[in-house]
C-alpha positions as CSV (number, residue, x, y, z in Angstrom):
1,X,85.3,102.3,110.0
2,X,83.1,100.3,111.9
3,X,83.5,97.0,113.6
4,X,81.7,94.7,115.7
5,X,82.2,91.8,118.5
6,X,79.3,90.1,120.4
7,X,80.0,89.1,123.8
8,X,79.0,85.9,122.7
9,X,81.4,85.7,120.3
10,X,84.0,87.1,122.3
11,X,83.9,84.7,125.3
12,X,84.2,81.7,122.5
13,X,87.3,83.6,121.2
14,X,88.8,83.6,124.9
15,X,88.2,80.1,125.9
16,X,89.9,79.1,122.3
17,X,93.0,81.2,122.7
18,X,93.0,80.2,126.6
19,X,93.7,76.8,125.6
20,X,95.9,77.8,122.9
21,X,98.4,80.5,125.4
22,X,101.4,78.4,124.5
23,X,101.1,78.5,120.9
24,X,100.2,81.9,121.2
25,X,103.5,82.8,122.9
26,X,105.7,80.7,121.1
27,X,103.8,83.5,118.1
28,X,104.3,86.5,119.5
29,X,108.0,85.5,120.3
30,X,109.2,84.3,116.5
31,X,111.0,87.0,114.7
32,X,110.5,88.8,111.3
33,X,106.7,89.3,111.5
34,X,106.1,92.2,109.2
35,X,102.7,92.7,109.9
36,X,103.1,94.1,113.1
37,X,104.9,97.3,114.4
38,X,106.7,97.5,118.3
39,X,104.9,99.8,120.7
40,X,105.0,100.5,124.2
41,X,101.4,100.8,124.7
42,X,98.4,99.6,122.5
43,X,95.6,101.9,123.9
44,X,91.8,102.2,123.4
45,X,89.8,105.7,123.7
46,X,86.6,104.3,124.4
47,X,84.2,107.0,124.9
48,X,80.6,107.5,125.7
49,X,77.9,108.3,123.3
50,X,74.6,107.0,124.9
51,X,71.2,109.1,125.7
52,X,72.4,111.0,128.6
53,X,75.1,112.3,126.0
54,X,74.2,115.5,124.8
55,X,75.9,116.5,121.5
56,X,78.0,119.5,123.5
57,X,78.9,117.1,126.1
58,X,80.2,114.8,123.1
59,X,82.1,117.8,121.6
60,X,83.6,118.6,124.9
61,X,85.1,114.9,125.4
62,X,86.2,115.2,121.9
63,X,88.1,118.7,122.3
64,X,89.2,117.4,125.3
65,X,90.9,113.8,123.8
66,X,92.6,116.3,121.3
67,X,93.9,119.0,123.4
68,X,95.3,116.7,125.3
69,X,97.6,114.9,122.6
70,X,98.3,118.4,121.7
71,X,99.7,118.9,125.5
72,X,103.2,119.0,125.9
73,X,102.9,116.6,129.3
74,X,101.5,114.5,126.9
75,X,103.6,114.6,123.7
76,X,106.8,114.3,126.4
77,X,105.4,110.7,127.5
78,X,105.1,109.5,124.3
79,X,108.0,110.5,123.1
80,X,109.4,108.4,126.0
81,X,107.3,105.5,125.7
82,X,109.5,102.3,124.7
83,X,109.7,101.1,122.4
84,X,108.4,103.2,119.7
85,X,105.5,105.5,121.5
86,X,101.8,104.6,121.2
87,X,99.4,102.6,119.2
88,X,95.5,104.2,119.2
89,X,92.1,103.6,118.5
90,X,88.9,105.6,119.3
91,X,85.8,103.6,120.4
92,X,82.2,105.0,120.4
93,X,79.9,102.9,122.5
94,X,76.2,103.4,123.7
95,X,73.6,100.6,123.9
96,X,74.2,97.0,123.6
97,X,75.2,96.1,119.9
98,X,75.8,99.8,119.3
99,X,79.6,100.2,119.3
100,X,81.9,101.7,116.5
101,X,85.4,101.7,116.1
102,X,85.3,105.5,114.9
103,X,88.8,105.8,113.8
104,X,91.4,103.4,112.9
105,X,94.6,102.3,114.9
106,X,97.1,105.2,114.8
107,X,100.6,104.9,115.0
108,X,101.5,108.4,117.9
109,X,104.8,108.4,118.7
110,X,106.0,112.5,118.6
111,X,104.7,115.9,118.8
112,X,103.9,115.7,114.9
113,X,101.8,112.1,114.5
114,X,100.3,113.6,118.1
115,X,98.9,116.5,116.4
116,X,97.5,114.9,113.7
117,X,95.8,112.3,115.7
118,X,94.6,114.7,117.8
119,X,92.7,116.5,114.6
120,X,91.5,113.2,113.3
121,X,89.4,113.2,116.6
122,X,88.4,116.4,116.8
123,X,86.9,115.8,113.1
124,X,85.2,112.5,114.0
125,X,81.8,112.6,114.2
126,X,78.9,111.7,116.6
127,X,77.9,108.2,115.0
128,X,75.4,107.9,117.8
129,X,73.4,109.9,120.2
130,X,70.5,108.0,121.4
131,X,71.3,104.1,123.5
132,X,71.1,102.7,127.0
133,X,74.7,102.6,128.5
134,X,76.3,99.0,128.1
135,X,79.2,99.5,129.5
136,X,80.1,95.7,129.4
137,X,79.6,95.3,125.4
138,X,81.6,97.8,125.3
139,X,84.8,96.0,127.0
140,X,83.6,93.0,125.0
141,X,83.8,94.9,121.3
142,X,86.9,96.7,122.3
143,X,89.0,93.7,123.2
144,X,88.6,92.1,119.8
145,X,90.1,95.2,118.4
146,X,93.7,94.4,119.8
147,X,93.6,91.1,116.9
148,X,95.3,91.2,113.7
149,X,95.7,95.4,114.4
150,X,99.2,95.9,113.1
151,X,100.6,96.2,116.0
152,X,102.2,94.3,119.3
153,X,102.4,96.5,122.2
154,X,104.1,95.9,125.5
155,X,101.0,96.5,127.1
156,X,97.0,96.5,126.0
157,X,94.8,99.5,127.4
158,X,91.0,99.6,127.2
159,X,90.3,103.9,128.5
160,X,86.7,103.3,128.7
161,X,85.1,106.6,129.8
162,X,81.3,107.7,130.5
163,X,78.7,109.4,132.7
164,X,76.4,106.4,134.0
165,X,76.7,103.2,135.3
166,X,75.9,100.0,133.2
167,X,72.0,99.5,132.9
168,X,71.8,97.2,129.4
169,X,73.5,93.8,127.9
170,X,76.3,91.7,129.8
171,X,77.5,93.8,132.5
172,X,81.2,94.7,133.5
173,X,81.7,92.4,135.9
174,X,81.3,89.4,133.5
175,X,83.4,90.8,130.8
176,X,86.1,91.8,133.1
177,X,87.8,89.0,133.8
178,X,88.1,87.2,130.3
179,X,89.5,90.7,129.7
180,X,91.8,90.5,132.1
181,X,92.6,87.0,131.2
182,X,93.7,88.2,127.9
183,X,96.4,90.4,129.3
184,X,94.4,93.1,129.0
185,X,94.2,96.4,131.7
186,X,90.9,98.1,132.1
187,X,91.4,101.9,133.5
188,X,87.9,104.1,133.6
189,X,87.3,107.8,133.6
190,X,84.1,108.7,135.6
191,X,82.2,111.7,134.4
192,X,80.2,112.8,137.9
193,X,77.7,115.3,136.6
194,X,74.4,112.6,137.2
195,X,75.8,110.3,139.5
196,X,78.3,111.4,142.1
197,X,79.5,108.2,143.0
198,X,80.4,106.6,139.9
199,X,84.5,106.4,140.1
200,X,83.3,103.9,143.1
201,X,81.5,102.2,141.1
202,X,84.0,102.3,138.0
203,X,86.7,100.8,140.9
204,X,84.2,97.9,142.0
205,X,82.7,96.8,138.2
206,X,84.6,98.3,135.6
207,X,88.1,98.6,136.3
208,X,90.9,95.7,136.4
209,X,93.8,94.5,135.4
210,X,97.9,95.3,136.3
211,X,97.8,98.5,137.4
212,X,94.0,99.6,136.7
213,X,93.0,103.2,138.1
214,X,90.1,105.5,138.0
215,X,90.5,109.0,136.7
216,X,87.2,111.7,137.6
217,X,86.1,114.0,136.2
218,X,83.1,116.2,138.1
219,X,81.5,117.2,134.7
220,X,81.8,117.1,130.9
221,X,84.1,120.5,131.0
222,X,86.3,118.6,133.3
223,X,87.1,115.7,131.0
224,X,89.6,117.2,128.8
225,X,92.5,118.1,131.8
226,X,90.7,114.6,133.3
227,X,92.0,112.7,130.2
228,X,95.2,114.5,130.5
229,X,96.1,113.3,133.6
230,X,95.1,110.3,132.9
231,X,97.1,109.7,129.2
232,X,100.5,110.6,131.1
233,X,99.6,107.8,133.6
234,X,99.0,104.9,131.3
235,X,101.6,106.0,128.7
236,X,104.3,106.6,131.5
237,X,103.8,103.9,133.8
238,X,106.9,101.5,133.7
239,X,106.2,98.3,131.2
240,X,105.4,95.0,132.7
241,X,108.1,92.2,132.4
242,X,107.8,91.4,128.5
243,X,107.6,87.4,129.2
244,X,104.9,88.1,131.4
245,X,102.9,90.2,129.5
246,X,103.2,87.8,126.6
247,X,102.3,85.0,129.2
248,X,98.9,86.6,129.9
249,X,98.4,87.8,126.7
250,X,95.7,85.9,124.1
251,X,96.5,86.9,120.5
């Protein structure tokens, strides 16, 4: 499936649902929408496929997203997520105007949905392996991928990983904060191999949002108990104050 957002096109989809937030909340609040399912986290596996990417290092994030929803550390937090586990996406991203949604929203919510997720990704393909690294398109296409999903988390998650900082289209720090505006958390995995310093700059340009971290990883074997850690932390942390959430939020 693929599925793409301009940053253009996202920053005129912001300013109207800015001006809209009442409406919008007074929407999210009414009761008996059928089209969308309660989950405790809506959460986006965003991960790096640009030139500095070779195809092992790809498989390696890939076996490493799966073993970890195959972890029981990680299974455990979703089963206690509330209400009703986890919704998830995967995102490949390279270049600017080179993004994928790779594989559709998933509904993860025990140790049997986990499993299966977790061999959807390690089936998924490599759609790209060439691309600059447009880190900043990739917040933009992945934060239209929250609309009309199916589901209505108590928190939005962009897990945007890579190995390089952003060299190509609008960069992070003019994304950020219309992603932010949207209710939206950014937390970043920093792959160290080629540039050591990279969770700083992840921290500074990438990252924001209520309770935003930085997970590292020193090299593409690292990733998968990197992604580990990092799953239990934005499943488990404690939800934001619903009303508040909504407040922010732009659906």
């Amino acid at each position: 499936m693929v599925c793409r957002l301009s940053f253009r096109d996202a920053h005129a989809r912001f300013l109207r649902l800015a001006s809209g937030a009442l409406f919008a909340l007074a929407l999210i609040g009414a009761p008996g929408d059928a089209r969308t399912e309660a989950v405790a986290v809506e959460l986006i596996l965003a991960i790096d496929c640009s030139s500095s990417v070779q195809p092992e290092e790809y498989a390696l994030q890939m076996r490493g997203v799966a073993d970890a929803f195959r972890s029981p550390e990680v299974i455990q937090a979703i089963a206690s997520a509330t209400p009703n586990g986890v919704a998830v996406t995967l995102v490949q991203w390279s270049g600017e105007s080179m993004q994928t949604q790779a594989l559709p929203w998933t509904h993860v919510h025990d140790k049997e949905s986990a499993a299966a997720f977790a061999q959807q990704v390690e089936e998924s393909p490599q759609y790209m392996q060439w691309g600059a690294t447009a880190i900043g398109e990739a917040l933009s296409f992945s934060v239209g991928l929250f609309e009309d999903n199916g589901f209505e988390g108590v928190r939005q998650v962009i897990d945007v990983s890579g190995d390089g900082s952003s060299n190509q289209g609008e960069f992070p720090t003019v994304v950020r904060p219309l992603v932010i505006a949207a209710g939206v958390t950014i937390n970043g995995l920093a792959i160290l191999n080629d540039e050591p310093n990279l969770d700083k700059y992840y921290k500074e340009q990438v990252i924001g949002g209520k309770r935003s971290f930085v997970e590292r990883a020193k090299d593409f074997a690292d990733f998968g108990a990197a992604i580990r850690r990092k799953l239990i932390r934005e499943i488990g942390s404690p939800p934001s104050v619903r009303l508040d959430t909504q407040t922010a939020r732009a659906r």
